[in-house]
C-alpha positions as CSV (number, residue, x, y, z in Angstrom):
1,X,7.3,14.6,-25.7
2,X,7.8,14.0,-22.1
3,X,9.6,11.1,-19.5
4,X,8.3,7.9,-19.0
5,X,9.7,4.5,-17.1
6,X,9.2,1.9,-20.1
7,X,9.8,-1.4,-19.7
8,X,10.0,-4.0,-22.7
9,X,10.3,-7.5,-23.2
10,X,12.9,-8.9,-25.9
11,X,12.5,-12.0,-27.9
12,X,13.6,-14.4,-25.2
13,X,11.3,-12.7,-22.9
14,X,13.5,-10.8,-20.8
15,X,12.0,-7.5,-19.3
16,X,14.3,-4.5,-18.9
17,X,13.3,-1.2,-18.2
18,X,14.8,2.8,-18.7
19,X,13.2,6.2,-19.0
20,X,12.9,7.1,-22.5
21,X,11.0,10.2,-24.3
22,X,7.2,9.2,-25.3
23,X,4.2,11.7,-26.4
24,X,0.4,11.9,-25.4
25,X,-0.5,9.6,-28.5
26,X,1.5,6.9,-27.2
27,X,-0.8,7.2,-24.0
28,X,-4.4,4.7,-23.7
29,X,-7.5,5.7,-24.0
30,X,-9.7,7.5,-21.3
31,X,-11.6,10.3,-20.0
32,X,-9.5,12.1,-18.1
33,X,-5.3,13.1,-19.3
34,X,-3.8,14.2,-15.8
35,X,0.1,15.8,-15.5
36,X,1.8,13.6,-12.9
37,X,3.6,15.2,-10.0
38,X,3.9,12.1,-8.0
39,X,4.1,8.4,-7.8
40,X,5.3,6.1,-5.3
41,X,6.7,2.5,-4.8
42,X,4.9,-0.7,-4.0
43,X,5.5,-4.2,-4.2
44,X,3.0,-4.8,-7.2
45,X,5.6,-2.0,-8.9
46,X,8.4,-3.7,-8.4
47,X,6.9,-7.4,-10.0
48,X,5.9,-4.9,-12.9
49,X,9.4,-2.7,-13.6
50,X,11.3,-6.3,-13.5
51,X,9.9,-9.6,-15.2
52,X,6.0,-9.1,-14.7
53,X,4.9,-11.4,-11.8
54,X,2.2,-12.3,-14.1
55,X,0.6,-9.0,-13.7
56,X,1.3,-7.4,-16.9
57,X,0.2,-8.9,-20.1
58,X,1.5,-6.6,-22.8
59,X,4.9,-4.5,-23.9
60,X,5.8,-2.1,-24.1
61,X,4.6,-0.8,-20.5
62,X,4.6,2.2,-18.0
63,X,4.3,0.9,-14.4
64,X,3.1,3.2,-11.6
65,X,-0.2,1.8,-9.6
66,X,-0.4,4.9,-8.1
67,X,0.4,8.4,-8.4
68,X,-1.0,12.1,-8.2
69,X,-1.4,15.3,-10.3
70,X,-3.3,18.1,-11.9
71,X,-6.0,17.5,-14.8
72,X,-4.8,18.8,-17.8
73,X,-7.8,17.5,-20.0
74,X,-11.1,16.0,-19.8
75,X,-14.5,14.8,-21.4
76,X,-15.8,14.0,-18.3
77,X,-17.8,16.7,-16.6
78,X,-16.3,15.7,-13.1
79,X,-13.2,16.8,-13.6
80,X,-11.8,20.1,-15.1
81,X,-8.3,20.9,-16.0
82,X,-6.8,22.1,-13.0
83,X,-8.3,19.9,-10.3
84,X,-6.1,18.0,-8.6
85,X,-6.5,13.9,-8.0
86,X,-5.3,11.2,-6.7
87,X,-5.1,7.5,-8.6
88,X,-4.9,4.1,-6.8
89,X,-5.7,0.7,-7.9
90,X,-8.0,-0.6,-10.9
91,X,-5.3,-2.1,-12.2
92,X,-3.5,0.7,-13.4
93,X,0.4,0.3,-13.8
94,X,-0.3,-3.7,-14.6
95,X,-3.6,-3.9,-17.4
96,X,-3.3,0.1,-18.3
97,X,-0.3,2.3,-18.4
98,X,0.4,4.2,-14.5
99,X,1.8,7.0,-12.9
100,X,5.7,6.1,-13.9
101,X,5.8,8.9,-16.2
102,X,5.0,12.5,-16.5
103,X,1.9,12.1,-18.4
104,X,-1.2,9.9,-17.9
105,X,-4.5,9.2,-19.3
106,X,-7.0,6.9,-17.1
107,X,-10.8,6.4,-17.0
108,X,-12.4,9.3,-14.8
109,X,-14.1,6.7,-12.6
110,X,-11.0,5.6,-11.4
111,X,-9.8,9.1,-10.2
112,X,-10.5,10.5,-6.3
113,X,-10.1,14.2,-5.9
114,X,-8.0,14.9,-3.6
115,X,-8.8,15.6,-0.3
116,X,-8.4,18.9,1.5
117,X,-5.6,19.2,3.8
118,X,-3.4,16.4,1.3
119,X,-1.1,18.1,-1.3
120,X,-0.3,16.0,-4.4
121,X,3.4,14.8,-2.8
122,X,1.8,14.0,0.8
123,X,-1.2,12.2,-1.2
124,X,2.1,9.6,-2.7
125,X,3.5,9.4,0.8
126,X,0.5,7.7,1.6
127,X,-0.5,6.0,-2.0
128,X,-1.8,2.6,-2.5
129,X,0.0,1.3,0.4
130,X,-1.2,4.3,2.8
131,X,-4.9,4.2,1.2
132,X,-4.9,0.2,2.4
133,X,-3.8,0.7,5.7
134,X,-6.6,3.1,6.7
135,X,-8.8,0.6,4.6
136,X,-7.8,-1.9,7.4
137,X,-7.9,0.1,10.1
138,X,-11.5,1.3,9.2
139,X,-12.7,-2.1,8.3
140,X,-11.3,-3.2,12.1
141,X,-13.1,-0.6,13.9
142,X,-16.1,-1.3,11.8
143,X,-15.8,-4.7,13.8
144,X,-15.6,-3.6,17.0
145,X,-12.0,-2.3,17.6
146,X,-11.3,0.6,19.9
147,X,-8.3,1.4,21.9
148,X,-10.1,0.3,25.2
149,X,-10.1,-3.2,23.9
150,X,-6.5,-3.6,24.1
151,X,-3.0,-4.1,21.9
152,X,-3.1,-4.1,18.2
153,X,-0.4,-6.2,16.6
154,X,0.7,-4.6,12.7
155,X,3.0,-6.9,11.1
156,X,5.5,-6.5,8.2
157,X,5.6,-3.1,10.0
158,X,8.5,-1.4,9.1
159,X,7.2,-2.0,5.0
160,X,4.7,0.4,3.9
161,X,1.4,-0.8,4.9
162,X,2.8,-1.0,8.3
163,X,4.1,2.3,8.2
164,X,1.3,3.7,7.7
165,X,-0.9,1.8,9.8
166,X,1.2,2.2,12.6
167,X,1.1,5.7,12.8
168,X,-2.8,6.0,12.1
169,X,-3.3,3.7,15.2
170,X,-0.9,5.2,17.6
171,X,-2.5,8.9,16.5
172,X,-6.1,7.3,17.3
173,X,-5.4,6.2,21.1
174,X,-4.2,2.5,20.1
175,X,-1.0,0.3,21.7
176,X,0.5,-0.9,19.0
177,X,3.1,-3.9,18.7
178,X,4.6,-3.4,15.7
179,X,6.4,-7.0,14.2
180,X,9.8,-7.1,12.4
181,X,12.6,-9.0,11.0
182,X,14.9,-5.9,10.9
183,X,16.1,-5.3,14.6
184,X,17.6,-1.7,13.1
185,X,13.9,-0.4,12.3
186,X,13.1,-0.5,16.0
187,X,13.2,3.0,16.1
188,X,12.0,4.4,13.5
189,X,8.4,2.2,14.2
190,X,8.8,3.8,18.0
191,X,9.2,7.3,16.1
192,X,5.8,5.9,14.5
193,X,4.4,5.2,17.6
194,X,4.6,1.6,17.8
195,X,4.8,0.9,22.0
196,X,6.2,-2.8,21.2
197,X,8.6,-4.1,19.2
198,X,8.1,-7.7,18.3
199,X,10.7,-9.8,16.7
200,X,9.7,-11.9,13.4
201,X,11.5,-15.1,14.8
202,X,8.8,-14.8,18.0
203,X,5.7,-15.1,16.2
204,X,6.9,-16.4,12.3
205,X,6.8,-20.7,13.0
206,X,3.6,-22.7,13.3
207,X,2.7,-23.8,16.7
208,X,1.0,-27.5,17.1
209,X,-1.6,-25.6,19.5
210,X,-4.1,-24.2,17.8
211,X,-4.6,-21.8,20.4
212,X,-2.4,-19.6,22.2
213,X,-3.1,-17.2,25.3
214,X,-5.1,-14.1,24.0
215,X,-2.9,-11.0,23.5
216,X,-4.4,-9.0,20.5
217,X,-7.5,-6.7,20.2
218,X,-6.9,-6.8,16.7
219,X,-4.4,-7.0,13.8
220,X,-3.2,-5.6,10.6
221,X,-1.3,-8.3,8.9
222,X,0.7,-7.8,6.0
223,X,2.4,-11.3,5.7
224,X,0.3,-13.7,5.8
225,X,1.5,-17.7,5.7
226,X,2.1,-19.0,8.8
227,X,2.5,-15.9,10.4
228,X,-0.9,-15.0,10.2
229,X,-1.8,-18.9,11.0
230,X,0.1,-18.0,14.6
231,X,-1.5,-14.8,14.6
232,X,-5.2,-16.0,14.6
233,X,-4.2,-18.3,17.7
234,X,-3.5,-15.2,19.4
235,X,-6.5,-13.0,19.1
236,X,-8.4,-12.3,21.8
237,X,-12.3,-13.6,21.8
238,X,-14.1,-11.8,19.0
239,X,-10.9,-10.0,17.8
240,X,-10.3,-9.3,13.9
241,X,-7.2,-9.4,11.7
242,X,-7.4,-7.3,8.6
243,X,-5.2,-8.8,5.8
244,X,-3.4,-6.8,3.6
245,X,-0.4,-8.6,2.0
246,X,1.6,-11.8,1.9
247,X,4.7,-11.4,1.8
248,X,5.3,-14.3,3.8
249,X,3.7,-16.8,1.5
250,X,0.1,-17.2,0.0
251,X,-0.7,-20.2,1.7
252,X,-2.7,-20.4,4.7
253,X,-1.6,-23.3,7.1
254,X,-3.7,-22.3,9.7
255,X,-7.0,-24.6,11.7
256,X,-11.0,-23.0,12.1
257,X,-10.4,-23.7,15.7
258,X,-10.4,-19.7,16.4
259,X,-13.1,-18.6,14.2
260,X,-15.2,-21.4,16.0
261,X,-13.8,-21.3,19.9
262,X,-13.2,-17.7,20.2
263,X,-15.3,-16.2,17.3
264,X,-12.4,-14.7,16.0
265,X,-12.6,-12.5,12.3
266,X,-10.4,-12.3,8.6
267,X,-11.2,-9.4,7.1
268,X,-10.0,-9.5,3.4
269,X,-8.9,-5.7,2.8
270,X,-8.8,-5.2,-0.9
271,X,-7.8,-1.9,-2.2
272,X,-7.7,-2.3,-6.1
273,X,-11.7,-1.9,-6.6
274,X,-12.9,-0.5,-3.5
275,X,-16.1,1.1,-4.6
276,X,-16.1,4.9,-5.0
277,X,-17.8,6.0,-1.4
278,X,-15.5,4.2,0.5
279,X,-12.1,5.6,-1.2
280,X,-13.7,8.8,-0.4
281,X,-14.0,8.0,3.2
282,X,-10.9,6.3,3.5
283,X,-9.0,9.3,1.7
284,X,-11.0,11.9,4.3
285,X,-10.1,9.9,7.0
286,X,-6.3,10.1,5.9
287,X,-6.4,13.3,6.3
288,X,-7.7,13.9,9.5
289,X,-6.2,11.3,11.3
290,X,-2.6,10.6,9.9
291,X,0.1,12.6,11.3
292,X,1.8,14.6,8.5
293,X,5.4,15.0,10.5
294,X,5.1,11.2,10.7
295,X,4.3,10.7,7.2
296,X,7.4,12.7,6.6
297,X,9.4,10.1,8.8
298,X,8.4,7.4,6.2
299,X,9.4,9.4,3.1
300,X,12.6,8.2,0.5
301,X,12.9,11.0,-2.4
302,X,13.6,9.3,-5.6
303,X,13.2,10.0,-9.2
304,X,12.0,7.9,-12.2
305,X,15.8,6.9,-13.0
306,X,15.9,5.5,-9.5
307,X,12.9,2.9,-9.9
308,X,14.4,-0.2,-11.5
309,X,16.8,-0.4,-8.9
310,X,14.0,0.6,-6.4
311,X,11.9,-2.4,-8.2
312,X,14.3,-4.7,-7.3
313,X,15.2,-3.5,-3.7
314,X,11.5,-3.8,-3.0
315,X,10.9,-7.3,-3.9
316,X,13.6,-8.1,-1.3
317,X,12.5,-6.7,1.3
318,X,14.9,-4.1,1.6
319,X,12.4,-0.4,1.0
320,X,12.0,0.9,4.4
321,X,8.5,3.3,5.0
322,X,7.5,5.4,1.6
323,X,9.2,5.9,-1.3
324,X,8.1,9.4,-3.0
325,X,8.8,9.5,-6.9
326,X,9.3,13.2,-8.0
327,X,8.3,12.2,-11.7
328,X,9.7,15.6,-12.9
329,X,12.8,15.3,-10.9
């Protein structure tokens, strides 16, 4: 028997979920049965500990989209018991059971080693919301970006894609603006590097002018709406904005005058099926060029008897940088 975060679904449909005691035949199937060291917190979490947000069709359920450990068993000659890997994404913790417990068993396609110079608890510092970050900033520099070319707005910064993203660019050379709505994160996102701060009320309405003088070299934008509407008025000519998240809103009110006046570039940064080669690279690159005492900055300890009040915090806004989940603590 070991812990797990369960969450169930009475016969009104209301979710609730508590750690209870469940054993490995309780687990799906798949290739590979890993011990889980750590997980983390993300939004996606959150919708799944409280009533679903669609993303979970079937109850009982252990959330976790991410999480970290050793390899206890496997059929598939990749991986031997011992080695230690890192999960994100493939709709784990919504379609398949995640990392909220201290057992799980997952497809072995779906599993990354994990990379040298990355222990298991660093590797859930950075997580799913860490691993899309440095998908953004690669896919930016892929178009063009380099410090030379000027500041690089991150917004939603002070969450965990911004986090993350703000230190990687300050520790490769970049300016970074980091956006806000929390005037008390200022600085901790200058600890992270950031060399702006920019208020959410400055940049978080929709201007009549479809474009605005150019300030950016390039963006990681984890709100979209009408933020990132304002935000491609802004870029400078052939800029990109990599987006990540909306947690400003889905919809998009926003004109083609800048992809068409000043060539300007969405990148969609999707980090759910990201094809094998590139989580490798992404995951290499986390290691080399994310500072670890910065990573540290970012970190909240908690334990799986923390998460449903962690899963509601989040969906509010109110998690600041990383939240670490010691799933043995």
């Amino acid at each position: 028997m070991f812990k797990a975060l369960v969450v169930e679904k009475n016969d009104e449909g209301k979710t609730s979920a508590s750690v209870k005691e469940i054993n490995l035949d309780d687990l799906p199937e798949g290739e590979v049965t890993v011990a889980v060291e750590y997980s983390t917190v993300n939004y996606k979490d959150g919708l799944c500990i409280g009533p679903g947000g669609g993303l979970v069709r079937n109850y009982p359920h252990v959330p976790g989209i991410d999480f970290a450990g050793t390899v206890e068993e496997s059929s598939d000659d990749r991986y031997k018991p011992g080695d230690k890997v890192v999960l994100t994404g493939w709709r784990v913790g919504e379609a398949h059971w995640g990392g909220y417990a201290q057992k799980a068993r997952v497809k072995a396609d779906w599993l990354v080693p994990l990379p040298d110079g990355l222990d298991t608890r660093q590797a859930m510092a950075v997580g799913t919301a860490g691993f899309t970050a440095m998908l953004a900033v690669m896919a930016l520099e892929d178009h063009g970006l380099s410090p030379d070319k000027g500041e690089v707005l991150v917004t939603g910064a002070a969450g965990g894609v911004g986090s993350v993203a703000t230190a990687i660019l300050s520790n490769l050379g970049y300016d970074v603006a980091g956006v806000t709505g929390r005037p008390e994160t200022a600085d901790y996102l200058k600890g992270l590097g950031a060399t702006k701060i920019v208020p959410r009320e400055d940049i978080n309405e929709t201007v009549k002018r479809p474009l605005e003088s150019e300030s950016w070299a390039g963006c990681v934008d984890a709100v979209g709406g009408a933020m990132l509407a304002r935000v491609l008025g802004q870029m400078k000519y052939g800029a990109s904005v990599a987006a990540v998240g909306l947690a400003g809103g889905a919809g998009l009110p926003a004109t083609v005058v800048p992809f068409l006046l000043r060539g300007v570039n969405l990148l969609g940064i999707d980090s759910v099926m990201q094809p094998y080669d590139n989580r490798l690279r992404a995951w290499t690159r986390i290691a080399s060029d994310l500072p670890m005492d910065k990573l540290e900055a970012m970190v909240q300890p908690a334990t799986l008897d923390d998460l449903p009040k962690l899963g509601a915090d989040i969906l509010k806004g109110q998690v600041k940088g990383r939240v670490v989940v010691d799933v043995n603590g």
